[in-house]
C-alpha positions, 0 to 999 in steps of 0.5 A: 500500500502507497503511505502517501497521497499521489498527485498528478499536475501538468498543463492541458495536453500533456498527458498528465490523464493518461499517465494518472490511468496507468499509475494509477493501475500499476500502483492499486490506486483509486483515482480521482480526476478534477479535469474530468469533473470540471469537464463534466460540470461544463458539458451541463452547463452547456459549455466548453472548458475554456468558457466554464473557466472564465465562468469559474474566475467569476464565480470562486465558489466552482473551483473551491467547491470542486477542490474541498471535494478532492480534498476530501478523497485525499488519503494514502491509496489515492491518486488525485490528478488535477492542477493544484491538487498538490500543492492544496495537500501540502498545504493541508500537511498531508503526506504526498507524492507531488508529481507534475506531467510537462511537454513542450507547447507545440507537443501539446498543442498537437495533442489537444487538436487531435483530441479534441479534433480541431484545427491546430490553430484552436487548439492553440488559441484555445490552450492558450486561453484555459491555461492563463484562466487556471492561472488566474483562478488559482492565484487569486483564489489560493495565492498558488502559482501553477508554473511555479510551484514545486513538486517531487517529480517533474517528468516531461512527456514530449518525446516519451511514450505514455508508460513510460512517462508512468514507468517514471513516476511509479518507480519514484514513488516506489523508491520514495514512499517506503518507510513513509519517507519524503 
């Protein structure tokens, strides 16, 4: 059993999802993902993501409700895989593995198009955009910087294949959780 909360960040596009899906597999772990919620929430309201995140910049009370419901599922067997959960179980004092899945812009960019099949260029406009409104969200909000903040591993995904992205995070957090150690 993994002693520790493991968190998976990372920018839109790069693969911090499927790399959540494979740990957490490989590791026994139940997963939680804020994405897939916020993706939901939008859809019912009939939104798209970049939209329902403007939406959220006005209304604090949809990331802060969303997050204290992560939160709240934050224990050792857990995965939590979204922006700022990391840093928010740090804060808290809990016990964590803070990962962060990165690629190159142009990486990602691709991915989102395919994705989501669109055009390149609104992929680009439209990544762009949801990552300055995550951005803001979260300084305002919780006085986090996204970009900046430190985690225990940071693995970038441009060139690597999908497991092998989470080879490199479960053997982290194989080498660093036992005996509870940091």
């Amino acid at each position: 059993m993994i002693r520790r909360v493991v968190t998976i960040g990372g920018p839109p596009g790069s693969g911090k999802s499927t790399t959540a899906r494979l740990v957490a597999e490989e590791l026994g772990l139940e997963l939680h993902s804020a994405g897939s919620v916020f993706r939901a929430e939008a859809q019912e309201r009939g939104l798209t993501v970049e939209a329902f995140g403007h939406y959220a910049l006005a209304h604090p009370e949809v990331d802060r409700e969303l997050d204290l419901a992560m939160q709240r599922r934050a224990r050792p067997g857990v995965l939590l895989e979204g922006r700022v959960q990391g840093a928010l179980c740090r804060r808290a004092g809990r016990p964590v593995h803070t990962v962060v899945v990165t690629a190159r812009e142009e990486v990602r960019v691709r991915r989102v198009a395919q994705r989501d099949r669109q055009t390149v260029e609104e992929a680009a406009a439209r990544l762009r955009d949801r990552e300055a409104s995550e951005r803001d969200r979260y300084r305002r909000l919780y006085g986090i910087d996204i970009e900046h903040d430190p985690s225990d591993l940071t693995v970038d995904s441009s060139d690597r294949l999908p497991w092998d992205v989470a080879r490199a995070v479960v053997e982290h957090v194989r080498a660093h959780d036992a005996g509870g150690a940091p």
